[in-house]
C-alpha positions as CSV (number, residue, x, y, z in Angstrom):
1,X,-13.8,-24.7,-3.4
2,X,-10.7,-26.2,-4.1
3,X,-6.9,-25.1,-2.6
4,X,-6.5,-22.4,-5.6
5,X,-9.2,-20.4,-4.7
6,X,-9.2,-20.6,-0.9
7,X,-6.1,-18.8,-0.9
8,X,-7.7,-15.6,-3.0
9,X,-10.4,-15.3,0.1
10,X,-9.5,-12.3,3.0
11,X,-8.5,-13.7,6.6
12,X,-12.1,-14.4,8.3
13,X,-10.5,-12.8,11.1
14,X,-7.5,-10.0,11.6
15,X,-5.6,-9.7,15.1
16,X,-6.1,-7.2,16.4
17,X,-2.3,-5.9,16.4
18,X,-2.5,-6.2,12.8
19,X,-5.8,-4.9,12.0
20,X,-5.8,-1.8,10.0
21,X,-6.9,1.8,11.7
22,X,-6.7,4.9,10.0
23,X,-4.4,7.5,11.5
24,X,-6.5,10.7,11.8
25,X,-3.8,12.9,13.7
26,X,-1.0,14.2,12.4
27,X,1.7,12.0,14.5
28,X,4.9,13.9,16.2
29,X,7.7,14.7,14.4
30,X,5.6,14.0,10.8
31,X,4.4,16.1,8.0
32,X,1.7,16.5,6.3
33,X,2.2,15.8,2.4
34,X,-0.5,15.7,-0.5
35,X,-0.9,14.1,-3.8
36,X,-4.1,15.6,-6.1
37,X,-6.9,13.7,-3.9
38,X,-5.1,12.4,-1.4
39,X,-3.0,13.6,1.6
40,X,-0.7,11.3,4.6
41,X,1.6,11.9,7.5
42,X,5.4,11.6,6.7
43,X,8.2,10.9,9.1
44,X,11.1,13.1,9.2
45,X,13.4,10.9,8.3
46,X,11.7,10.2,5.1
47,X,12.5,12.3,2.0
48,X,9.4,13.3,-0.4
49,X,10.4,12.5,-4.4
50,X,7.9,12.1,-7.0
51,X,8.2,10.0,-10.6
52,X,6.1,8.7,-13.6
53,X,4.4,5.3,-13.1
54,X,2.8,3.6,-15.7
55,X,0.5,5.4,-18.6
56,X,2.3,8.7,-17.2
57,X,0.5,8.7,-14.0
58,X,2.4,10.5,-11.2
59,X,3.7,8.9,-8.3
60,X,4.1,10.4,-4.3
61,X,7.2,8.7,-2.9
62,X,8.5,8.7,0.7
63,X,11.8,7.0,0.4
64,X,13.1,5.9,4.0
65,X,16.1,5.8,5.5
66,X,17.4,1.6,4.9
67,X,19.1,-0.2,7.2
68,X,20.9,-2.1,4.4
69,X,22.2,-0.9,1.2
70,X,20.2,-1.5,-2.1
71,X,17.2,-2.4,0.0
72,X,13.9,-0.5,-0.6
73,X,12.1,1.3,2.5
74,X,9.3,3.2,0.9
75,X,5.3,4.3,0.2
76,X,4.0,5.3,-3.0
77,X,0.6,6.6,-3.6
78,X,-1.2,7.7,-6.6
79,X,-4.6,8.5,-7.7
80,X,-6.5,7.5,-10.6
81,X,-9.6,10.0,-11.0
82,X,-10.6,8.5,-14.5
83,X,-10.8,5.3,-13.3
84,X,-13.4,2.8,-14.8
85,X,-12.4,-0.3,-12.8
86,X,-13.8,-0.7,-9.0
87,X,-10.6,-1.6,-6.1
88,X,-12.5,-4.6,-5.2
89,X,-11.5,-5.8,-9.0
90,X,-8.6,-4.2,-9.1
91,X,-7.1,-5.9,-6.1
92,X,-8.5,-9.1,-6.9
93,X,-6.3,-8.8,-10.2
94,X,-3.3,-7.7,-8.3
95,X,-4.0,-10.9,-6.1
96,X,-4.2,-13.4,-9.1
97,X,-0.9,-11.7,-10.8
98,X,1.0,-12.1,-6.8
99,X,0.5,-15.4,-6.9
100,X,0.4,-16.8,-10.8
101,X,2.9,-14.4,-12.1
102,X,5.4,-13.0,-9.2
103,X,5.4,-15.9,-6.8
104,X,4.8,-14.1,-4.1
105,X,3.4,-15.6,-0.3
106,X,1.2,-14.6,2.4
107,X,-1.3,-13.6,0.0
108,X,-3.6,-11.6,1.9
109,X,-6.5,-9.2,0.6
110,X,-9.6,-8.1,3.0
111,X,-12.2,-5.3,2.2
112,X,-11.7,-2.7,5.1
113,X,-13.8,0.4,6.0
114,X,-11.8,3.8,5.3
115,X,-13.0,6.9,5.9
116,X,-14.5,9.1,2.8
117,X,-14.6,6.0,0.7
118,X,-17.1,3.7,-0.3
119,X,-15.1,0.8,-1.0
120,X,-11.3,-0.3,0.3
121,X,-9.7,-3.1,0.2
122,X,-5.9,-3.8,1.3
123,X,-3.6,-6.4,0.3
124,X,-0.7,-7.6,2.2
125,X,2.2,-10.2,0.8
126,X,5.7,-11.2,1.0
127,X,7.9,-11.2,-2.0
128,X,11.4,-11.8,-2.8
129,X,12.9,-8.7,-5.3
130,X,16.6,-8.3,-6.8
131,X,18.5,-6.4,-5.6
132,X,22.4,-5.1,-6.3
133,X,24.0,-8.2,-3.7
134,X,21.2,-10.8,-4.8
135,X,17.6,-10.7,-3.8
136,X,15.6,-9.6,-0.5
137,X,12.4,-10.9,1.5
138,X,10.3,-7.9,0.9
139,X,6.5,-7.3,2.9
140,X,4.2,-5.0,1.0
141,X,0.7,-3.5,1.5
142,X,-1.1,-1.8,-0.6
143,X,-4.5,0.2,0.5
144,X,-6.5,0.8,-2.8
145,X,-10.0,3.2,-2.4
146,X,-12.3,4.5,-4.1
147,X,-14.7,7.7,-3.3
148,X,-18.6,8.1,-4.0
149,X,-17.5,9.6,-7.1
150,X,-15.5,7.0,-8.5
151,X,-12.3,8.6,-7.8
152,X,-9.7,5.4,-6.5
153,X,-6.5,6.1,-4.7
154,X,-3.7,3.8,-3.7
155,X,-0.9,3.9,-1.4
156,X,1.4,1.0,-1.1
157,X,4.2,0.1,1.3
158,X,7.5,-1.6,1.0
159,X,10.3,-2.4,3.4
160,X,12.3,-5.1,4.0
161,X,10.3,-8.1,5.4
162,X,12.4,-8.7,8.9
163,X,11.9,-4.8,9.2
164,X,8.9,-3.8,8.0
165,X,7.3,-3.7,11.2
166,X,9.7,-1.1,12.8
167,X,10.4,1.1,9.3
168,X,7.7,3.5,9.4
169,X,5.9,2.4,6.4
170,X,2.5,1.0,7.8
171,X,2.1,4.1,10.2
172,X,2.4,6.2,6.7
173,X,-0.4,3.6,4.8
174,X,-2.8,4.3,7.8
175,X,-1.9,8.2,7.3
176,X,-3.9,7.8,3.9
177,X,-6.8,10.3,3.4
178,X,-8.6,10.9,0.1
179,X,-10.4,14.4,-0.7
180,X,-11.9,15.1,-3.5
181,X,-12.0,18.9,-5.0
């Protein structure tokens, strides 16, 4: 296996501060929004907007309060009932374009066990992005899963990368819950 392809392989092993648990309780001072399939916790201070993503497919966002201005501090989840693709490929793709196409580090992509799903995988990077006064270290995640009946959800996360940590976002990813009507 040569350099390339070592870095597309999930961490053998997670800390445990950062390994991903699903947040089953509503935590204080949150609440509870949905999307079609899928439901999370949000904080107070974040404010619930919703837009058009690609193909027309509509978006959930949380938009957080930012410490600096023009930064982003958000999650956005969407479902895609009709999808024909499994996560596992899916994320592998969104791996391949991270690091070919957008440059981005800290590539990190592990299959995790969520509940009502069948399969999950999350993907974790840092990225630089433009912004108004020139260009930020951003830290994304992205939780993408699908149910027994092929429905996939994803919610991903963005804040800052020297706040990430402390924003809120990652307690909102763990929030994610998919049920299917």
């Amino acid at each position: 296996m040569d350099a390339e392809q070592e870095r597309f392989e999930p961490a053998a092993t997670v800390a445990e501060e950062d390994a991903l648990e699903p947040v089953l309780v509503a935590p204080r001072d949150s609440r509870p929004v949905s999307g079609d399939v899928f439901s999370l916790f949000a904080p107070a201070g974040f404010r619930q907007t919703e837009r058009s993503g690609p193909d027309g497919i509509p978006l959930l966002v949380l938009e957080g309060p930012a410490e600096e201005p023009g930064t982003v501090v958000e999650v956005v989840a969407y479902s895609d009932p009709d999808s024909t693709v499994s996560v596992t490929e899916q994320m592998a793709a969104l791996v391949t374009q991270l690091v070919d196409v957008r440059g981005a580090s800290d590539v990190e992509r592990e299959s995790v066990e969520w509940p009502g799903t069948t399969d999950a995988v999350l993907v974790r990077w840092t990225e630089d992005t433009a912004t108004a006064g020139g260009s930020v270290t951003q830290t994304f995640a992205q939780l993408a899963v699908q149910t027994q009946d092929g429905v996939s959800a994803t919610v991903v996360a963005v804040a800052p990368a020297e706040v990430f940590e402390r924003s809120g976002v990652f307690d909102i990813l763990r929030s994610f819950s998919v049920e299917r009507a």
